[in-house]
Structure formats: C-alpha cells, structure tokens
C-alpha positions in Angstrom: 0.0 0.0 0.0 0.9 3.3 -1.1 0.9 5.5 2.6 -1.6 4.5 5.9 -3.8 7.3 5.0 -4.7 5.0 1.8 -5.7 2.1 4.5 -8.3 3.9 6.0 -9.6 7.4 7.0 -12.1 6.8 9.5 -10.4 6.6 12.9 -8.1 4.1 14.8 -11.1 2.0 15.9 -12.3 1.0 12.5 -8.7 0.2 11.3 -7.6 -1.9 13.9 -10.2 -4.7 12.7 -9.4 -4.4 9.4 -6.0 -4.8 10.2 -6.2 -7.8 12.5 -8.1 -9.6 10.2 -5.6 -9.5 7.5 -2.7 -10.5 9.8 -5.1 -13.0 10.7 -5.6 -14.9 7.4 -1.4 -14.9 7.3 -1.1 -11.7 5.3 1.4 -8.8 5.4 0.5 -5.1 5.5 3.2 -3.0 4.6 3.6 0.8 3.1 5.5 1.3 0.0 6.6 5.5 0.8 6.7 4.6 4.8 8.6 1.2 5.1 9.2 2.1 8.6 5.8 1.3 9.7 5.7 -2.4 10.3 2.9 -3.8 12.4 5.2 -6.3 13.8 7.0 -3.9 16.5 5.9 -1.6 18.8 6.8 1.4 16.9 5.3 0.7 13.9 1.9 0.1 15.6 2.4 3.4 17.6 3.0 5.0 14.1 0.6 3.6 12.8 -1.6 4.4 14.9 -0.8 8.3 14.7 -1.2 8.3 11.0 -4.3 6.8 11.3 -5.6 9.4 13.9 -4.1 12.2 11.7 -5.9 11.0 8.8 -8.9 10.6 10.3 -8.4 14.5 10.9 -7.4 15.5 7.8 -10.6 13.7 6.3 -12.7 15.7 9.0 -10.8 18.9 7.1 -11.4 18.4 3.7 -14.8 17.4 4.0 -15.1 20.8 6.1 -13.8 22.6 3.2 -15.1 21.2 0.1 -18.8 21.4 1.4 -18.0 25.4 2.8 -16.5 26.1 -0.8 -19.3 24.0 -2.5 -21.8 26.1 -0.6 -20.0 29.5 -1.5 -20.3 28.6 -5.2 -24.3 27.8 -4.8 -24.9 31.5 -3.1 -23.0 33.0 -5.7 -25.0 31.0 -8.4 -21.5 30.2 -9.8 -21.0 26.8 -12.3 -19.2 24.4 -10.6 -17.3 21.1 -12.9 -16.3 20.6 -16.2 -18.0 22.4 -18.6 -20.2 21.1 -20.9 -19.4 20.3 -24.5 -19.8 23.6 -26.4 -19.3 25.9 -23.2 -16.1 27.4 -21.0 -16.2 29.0 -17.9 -14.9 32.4 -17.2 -14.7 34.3 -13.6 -12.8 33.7 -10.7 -12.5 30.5 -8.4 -16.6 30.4 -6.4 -17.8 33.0 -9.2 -17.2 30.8 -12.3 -19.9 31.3 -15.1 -20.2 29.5 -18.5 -20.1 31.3 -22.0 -20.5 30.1 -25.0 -16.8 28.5 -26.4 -15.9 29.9 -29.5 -14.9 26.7 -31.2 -17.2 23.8 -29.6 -20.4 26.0 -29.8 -20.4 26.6 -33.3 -19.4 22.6 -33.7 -23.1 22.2 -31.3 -24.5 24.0 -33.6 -23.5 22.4 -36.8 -24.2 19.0 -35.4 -27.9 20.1 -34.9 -28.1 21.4 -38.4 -26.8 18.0 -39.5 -29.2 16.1 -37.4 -32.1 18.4 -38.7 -31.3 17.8 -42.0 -31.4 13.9 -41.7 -28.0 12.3 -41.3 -27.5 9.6 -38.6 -25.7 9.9 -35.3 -23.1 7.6 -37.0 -23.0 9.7 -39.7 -22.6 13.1 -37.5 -19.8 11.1 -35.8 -18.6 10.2 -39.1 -18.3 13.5 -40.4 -16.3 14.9 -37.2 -14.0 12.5 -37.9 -13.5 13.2 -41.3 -12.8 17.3 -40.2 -10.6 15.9 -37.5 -12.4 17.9 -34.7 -11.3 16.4 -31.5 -13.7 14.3 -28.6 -14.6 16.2 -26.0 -12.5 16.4 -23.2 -9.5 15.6 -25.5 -6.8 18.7 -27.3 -5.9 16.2 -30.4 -8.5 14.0 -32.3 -8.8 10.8 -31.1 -7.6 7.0 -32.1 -11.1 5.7 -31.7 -12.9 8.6 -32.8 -16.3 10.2 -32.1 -18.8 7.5 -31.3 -23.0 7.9 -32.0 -23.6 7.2 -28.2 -21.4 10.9 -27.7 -23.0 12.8 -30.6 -26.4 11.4 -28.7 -25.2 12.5 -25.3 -24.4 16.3 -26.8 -27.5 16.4 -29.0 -30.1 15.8 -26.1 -28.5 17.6 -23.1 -30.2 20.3 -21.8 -27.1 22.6 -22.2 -27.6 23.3 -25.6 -30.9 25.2 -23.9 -29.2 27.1 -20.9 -30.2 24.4 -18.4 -28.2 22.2 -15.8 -29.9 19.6 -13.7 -28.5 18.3 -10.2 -28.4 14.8 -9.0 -32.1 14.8 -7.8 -33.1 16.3 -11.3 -33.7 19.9 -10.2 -32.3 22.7 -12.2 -29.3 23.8 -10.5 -27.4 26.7 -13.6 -29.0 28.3 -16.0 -27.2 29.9 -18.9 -27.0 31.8 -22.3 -28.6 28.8 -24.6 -26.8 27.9 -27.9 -30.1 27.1 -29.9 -34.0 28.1 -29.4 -36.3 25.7 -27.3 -38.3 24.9 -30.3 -35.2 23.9 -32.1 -33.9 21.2 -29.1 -38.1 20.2 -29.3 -38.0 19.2 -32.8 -34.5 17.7 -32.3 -35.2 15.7 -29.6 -38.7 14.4 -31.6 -36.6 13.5 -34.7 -33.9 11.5 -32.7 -36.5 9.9 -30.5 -37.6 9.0 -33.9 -35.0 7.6 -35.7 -33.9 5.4 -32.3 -37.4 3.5 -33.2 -36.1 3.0 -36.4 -34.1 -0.4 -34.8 -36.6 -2.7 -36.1 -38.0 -3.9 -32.3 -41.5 -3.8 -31.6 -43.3 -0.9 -30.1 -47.0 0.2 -29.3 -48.6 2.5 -31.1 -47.5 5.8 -29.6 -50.2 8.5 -29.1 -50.6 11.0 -31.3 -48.2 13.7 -29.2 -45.9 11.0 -28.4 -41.8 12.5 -27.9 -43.1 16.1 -28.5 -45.7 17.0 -25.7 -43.8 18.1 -22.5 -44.0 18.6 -19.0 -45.4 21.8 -17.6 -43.5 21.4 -14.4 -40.3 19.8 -15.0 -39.9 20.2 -18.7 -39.6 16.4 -19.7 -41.3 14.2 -22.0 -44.9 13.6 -20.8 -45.4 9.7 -21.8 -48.5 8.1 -23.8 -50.2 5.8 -21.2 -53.3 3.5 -22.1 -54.5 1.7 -18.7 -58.1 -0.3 -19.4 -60.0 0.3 -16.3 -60.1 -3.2 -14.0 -63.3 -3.1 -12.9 -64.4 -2.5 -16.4 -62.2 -3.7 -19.1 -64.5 -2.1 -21.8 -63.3 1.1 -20.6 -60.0 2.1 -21.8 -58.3 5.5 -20.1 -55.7 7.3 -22.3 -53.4 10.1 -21.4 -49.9 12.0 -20.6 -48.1 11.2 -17.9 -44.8 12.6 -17.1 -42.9 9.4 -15.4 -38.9 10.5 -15.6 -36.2 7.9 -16.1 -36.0 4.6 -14.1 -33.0 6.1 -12.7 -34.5 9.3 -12.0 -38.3 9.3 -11.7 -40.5 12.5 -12.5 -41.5 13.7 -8.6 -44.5 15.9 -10.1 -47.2 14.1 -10.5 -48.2 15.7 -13.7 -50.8 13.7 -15.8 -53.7 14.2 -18.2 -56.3 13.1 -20.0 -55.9 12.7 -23.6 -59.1 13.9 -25.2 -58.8 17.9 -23.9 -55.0 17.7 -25.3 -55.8 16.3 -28.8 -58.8 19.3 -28.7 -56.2 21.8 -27.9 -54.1 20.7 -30.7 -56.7 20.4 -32.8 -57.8 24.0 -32.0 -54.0 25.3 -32.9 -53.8 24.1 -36.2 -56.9 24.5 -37.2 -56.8 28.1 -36.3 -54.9 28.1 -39.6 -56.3 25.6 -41.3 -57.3 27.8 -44.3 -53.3 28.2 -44.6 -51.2 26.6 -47.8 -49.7 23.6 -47.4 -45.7 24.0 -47.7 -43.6 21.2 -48.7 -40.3 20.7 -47.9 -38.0 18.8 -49.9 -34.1 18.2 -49.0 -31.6 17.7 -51.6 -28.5 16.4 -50.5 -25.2 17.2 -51.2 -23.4 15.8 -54.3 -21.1 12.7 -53.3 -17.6 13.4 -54.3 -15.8 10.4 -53.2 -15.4 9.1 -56.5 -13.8 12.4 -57.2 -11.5 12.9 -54.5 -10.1 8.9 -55.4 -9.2 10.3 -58.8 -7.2 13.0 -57.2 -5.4 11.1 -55.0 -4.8 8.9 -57.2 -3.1 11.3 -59.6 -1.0 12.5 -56.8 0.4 9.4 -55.7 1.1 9.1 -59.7 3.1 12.3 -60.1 6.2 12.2 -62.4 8.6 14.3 -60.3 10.7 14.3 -63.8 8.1 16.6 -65.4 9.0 20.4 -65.3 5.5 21.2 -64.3 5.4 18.7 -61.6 4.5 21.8 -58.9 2.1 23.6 -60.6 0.3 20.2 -61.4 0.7 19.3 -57.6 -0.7 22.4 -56.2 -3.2 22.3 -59.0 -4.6 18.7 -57.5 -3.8 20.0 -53.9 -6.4 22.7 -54.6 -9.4 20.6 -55.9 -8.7 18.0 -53.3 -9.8 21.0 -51.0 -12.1 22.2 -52.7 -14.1 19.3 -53.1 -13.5 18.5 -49.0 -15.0 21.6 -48.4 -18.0 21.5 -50.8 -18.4 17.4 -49.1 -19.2 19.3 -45.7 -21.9 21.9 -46.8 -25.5 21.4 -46.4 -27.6 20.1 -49.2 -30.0 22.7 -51.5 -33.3 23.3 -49.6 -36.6 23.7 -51.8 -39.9 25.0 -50.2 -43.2 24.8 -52.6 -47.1 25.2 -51.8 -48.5 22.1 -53.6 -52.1 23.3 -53.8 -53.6 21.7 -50.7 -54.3 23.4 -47.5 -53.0 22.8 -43.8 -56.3 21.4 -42.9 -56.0 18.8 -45.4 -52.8 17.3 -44.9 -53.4 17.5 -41.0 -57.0 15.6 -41.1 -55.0 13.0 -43.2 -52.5 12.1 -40.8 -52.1 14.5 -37.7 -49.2 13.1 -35.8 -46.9 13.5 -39.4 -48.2 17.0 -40.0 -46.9 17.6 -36.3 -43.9 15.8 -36.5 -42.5 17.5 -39.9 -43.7 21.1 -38.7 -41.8 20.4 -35.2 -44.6 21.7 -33.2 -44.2 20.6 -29.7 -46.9 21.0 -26.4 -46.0 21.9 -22.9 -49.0 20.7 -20.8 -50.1 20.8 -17.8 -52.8 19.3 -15.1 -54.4 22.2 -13.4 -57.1 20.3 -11.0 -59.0 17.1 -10.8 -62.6 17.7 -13.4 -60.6 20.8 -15.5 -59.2 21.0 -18.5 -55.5 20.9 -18.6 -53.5 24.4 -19.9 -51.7 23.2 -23.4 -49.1 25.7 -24.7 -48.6 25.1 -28.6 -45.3 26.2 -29.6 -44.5 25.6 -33.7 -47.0 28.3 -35.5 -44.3 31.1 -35.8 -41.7 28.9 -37.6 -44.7 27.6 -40.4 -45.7 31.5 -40.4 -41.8 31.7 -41.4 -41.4 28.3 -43.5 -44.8 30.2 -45.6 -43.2 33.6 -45.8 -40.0 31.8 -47.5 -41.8 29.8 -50.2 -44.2 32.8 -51.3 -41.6 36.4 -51.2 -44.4 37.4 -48.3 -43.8 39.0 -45.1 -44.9 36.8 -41.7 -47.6 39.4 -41.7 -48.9 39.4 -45.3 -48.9 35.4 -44.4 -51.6 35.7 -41.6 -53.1 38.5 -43.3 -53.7 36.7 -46.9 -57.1 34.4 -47.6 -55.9 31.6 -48.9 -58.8 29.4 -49.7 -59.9 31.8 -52.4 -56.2 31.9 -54.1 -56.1 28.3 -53.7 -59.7 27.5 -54.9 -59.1 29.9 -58.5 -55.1 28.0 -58.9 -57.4 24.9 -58.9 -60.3 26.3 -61.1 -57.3 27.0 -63.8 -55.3 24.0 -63.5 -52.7 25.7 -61.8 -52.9 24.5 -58.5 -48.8 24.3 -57.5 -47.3 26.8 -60.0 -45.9 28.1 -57.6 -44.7 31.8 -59.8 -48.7 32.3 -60.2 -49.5 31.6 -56.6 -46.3 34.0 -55.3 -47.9 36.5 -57.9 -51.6 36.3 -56.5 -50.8 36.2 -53.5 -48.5 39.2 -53.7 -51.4 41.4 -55.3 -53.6 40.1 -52.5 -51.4 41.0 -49.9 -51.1 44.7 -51.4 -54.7 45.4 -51.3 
C-alpha cells in the first residue's frame, strides 16, 4: 500500500479490525513510501496508529472545506465542474460562469443542423472524424474517434438550452442557450424518432408522443393507455410525465388525452385555411469518386516533369475544394402544392406535427378541468410560408388563402408556384 492514510480514513477503531483480520488470514501489511511502519514492533503500531488518527483528521478537514467552498459557489449561483461540450467557464474560483466557447459552440450548432437535415448519429460522428475535430474532453483528435452514443449524449442535453440539472433532477445553472427551445423540441422528436427505427416492436404511440412536455419539469410527458379493471371495456388514455428509471419524474403531472388532442386540434386549425408548404431536401453531391481520382493522380506524379509543382498544387487545390464542398449542407426547396394545412393534418395528424416540429408543454391544473396546453410551432410555419411565397410573416396571416387556392385549382394551376407567389403578392397589397 501506497501511505496509511490509503488504508483507512475513518479513525483508529475502525482500522484496527481491518488490520487484524488480515494478519489473521497470514497476510502482510506494509507501506510502500513509509517502510518504517511495520505492524510487527511496537513502533510501527504506535505509528501507525498516529497516522491513522491524523488521517482521520485531515478527512474531518477536507470534507469541512469542500462542502463550505461547495456552498459558496451555490450563493453566488457560480458553475461548478467541467464544462459542458460547447461551453467554458470564465470568472474567478466560487464566481465561475459559463459562455459560450468559441470553437465547440459553433461545432453544437452544426451538429444540430446535421441532425435536422437527416443524417444519422453515426453519420454526424462520421463527419467529425472526417474534419478531424477532436472528442470532448480531449486537445488532439482521437484513435477511436467520435462514437454515435457521444454525438447522442451532446444532442439531447439540456445545455444546448441554458439548463443544468443536479443529482435529484432539479435545475441547478441556467445559462445563455446555444439554440432556441423549439429547435432542441423538434431535435429531440426527430432522434427519439430515428432510435425507433431499430426494427424492435413498439406500441402505437399516441398521437403527441416525444413532443408533448411537462409543464412542471420540462420532460417528455409519456403516452399511457390503462383499461379500467373493474371494467375492461373502458379504456383511459393520457400524458403522464414518469422521468427515467433512474430518475423518476417527482410531479405528479398527468392528463387526460381527449382535452389535449382538442387543444391541438384547435391550434392548427386556427390556420387551417393556410397553404400547405412542402419541404424537400436535396443532398449534397457525393464526391468520393472524385477525391479517389485526385489522390490517385498524386500518388502518380512524375517528379521528372518540369511542371510537376504547378500540377501538384493544382490537385492539392481541388482535393480541398471538393473537402469543403463534401461538408456543406444540401439545396433546400420550399413549394405550396395546392392543398391546404387542414388537409394534410385531417390526413395524418401526428406527421403533420412531426414535420412542422410543433411541440406542447402541458399541464394538469385540477382534478374535473381541462389541462392548460401551450402550442409552440406556428411562428416557424408562419416563417417556412413567408419563405416559399416572397411574403412578409404578416402578409402570411393576413392573406385568404382558400380563395387563391380555390381559383389556382379552377385554372389547372394548382402548384405553379410563380402564379400563386404573384396572386398572393397582389392580394397582400390590397
């Protein structure tokens, strides 16, 4: 053993046990940095004894002044740890507060922009490894490389949106976020997605399943349905926000589902009469083919050629170019297809809410009344609407679209999509 203070740190009485029993079984206790303490003679038991004592001490100490410097740090509302991927702390000692990092923050952010546009968590790893960005927690890239399970562990903290739970779950910092709440919503939905993707076998999940949350605590409020024992006939079906087996929701929040599906109902049909936007993603050209010609030819150079430089740096300079175009996001295309909101939500409401990202906080507010939903989504389709017509957000809401949408149909131009940015332009003018 390394020093007595490593054999125990309670107090003399608890170690003289231990130590007996070992000498006991036929063993030998000795101290690799204090060979002078052997149990065998009276002053090594003496000595031993002492360092035990002054351990035991010591302990008392340090435990004194980590919990006084761990309370200092909570009245100040100071971060205390290692900072979270994407942040660094500035300040002094108890007054340390976390800022965005310069670097890691604007990696966060690309990885959710990845992850929005559909790649894969292996793929996101993939790509990090490929720019040779570095693991967290580590200066030079590493041997094994970014794995999914720490792409995962980044994408769904709560750091990205300024908040940092404690042990029990309660929020203990808050912080400048590095994307908006309905962003982390919609990115949470679309990984909770893809993880179902694995082929087992799941229940149905209700129709705000992954993107209706918890008034209280902010988590996922969970699809139950319980059929009632006394009468099986009678099926109840609801939110319930439960937690994590290893750290189980303490509020109690759950609701019926009938008032929640009504709210949601409510929300989107409040703009029912709106155009139907679809979104289509175009990725990125692949250019691997591309880059194994070039590499190819630069492994083939003839270093008799005069022009063996220029040719070298010419090659050099593709190579890069086409690394960099391999990174950028695909071409994003936004058309109304004739059809209205109302239409493509009656057909299949959990998609409509899923691709839109609209999420719901909700709440129980008392046994018989109806629980408070908030809807968040509406602004970023006012926006998605605005983008595929030339319109202002306020020419969007402003516009009646069931008339421009009914005369498009009446003249066989129902997704021309220069005719309907042209009438709707005029009607927004009037």
């Amino acid at each position: 053993m390394w020093k007595v203070d490593r054999f125990d740190r309670q107090n003399l009485l608890h170690a003289i046990p231990m130590a007996n029993m070992v000498l006991d079984a036929g063993g030998r206790i000795e101290f690799s940095t204090q060979r002078r303490i052997d149990l065998s003679d009276s002053y090594g038991r003496k000595e031993f004894a002492n360092r035990i004592e002054d351990a035991y001490e010591e302990s008392k100490i340090k435990s004194d002044r980590i919990r006084i410097s761990k309370d200092t740090i909570r009245r100040n509302k100071a971060f205390d740890g290692r900072p979270p991927y994407g942040y660094q702390t500035v300040g002094e000692k108890y007054n340390k507060q976390l800022v965005h990092d310069p670097i890691t923050s604007a990696i966060v952010r690309k990885m959710v922009e990845w992850c929005l546009d559909g790649d894969t968590l292996a793929g996101i790893a993939k790509r990090l490894d490929d720019l040779s960005i570095p693991v967290p927690n580590k200066r030079k890239p590493s041997v094994n490389g970014w794995a999914p399970k720490t792409v995962k562990d980044i994408l769904t903290s709560e750091t990205l949106i300024g908040k940092r739970h404690g042990a029990k779950g309660k929020i203990i910092n808050t912080f400048d976020p590095l994307i908006e709440l309905d962003t982390w919503h919609k990115l949470q939905t679309l990984i909770k997605m893809n993880e179902r993707k694995r082929g087992s076998v799941v229940k149905a999940p209700g129709t705000l399943s992954d993107i209706s949350f918890c008034g209280t605590c902010g988590r996922i409020m969970h699809y139950r349905s319980i059929p009632d024992k006394k009468n099986p006939a009678y099926v109840w079906t609801g939110y319930r926000c439960d937690g994590t087996s290893k750290d189980p929701s303490k509020c109690k929040n759950m609701v019926s589902a009938a008032p929640v599906y009504e709210a949601a109902d409510e929300a989107v049909m409040a703009i029912g009469h709106w155009p139907n936007v679809v979104t289509e993603w175009k990725a990125a050209l692949d250019v691997t083919a591309e880059l194994d010609r070039i590499e190819a030819e630069l492994r083939g150079l003839d270093y008799d050629e005069l022009d063996w430089r220029e040719t070298q740096d010419r090659l050099i300079a593709e190579r890069d170019e086409l690394k960099q175009s391999e990174v950028k996001a695909g071409e994003l295309r936004l058309y109304l297809d004739g059809r209205t909101v109302a239409d493509v939500y009656r057909a299949d409401k959990r998609a409509w809410l899923l691709e839109h990202g609209w999420t719901f906080t909700v709440q129980a507010t008392g046994r018989g009344q109806r629980p408070a939903v908030m809807v968040h989504g509406r602004e970023s389709l006012t926006e998605t609407i605005a983008k595929a017509t030339g319109l202002t957000a306020d020419q969007v809401m402003a516009v009646q679209w069931i008339p421009i949408l009914a005369a498009l149909q009446e003249r066989g131009l129902p997704t021309d999509q220069a005719e309907i940015r042209r009438i709707a332009q005029q009607a927004a003018s009037k």
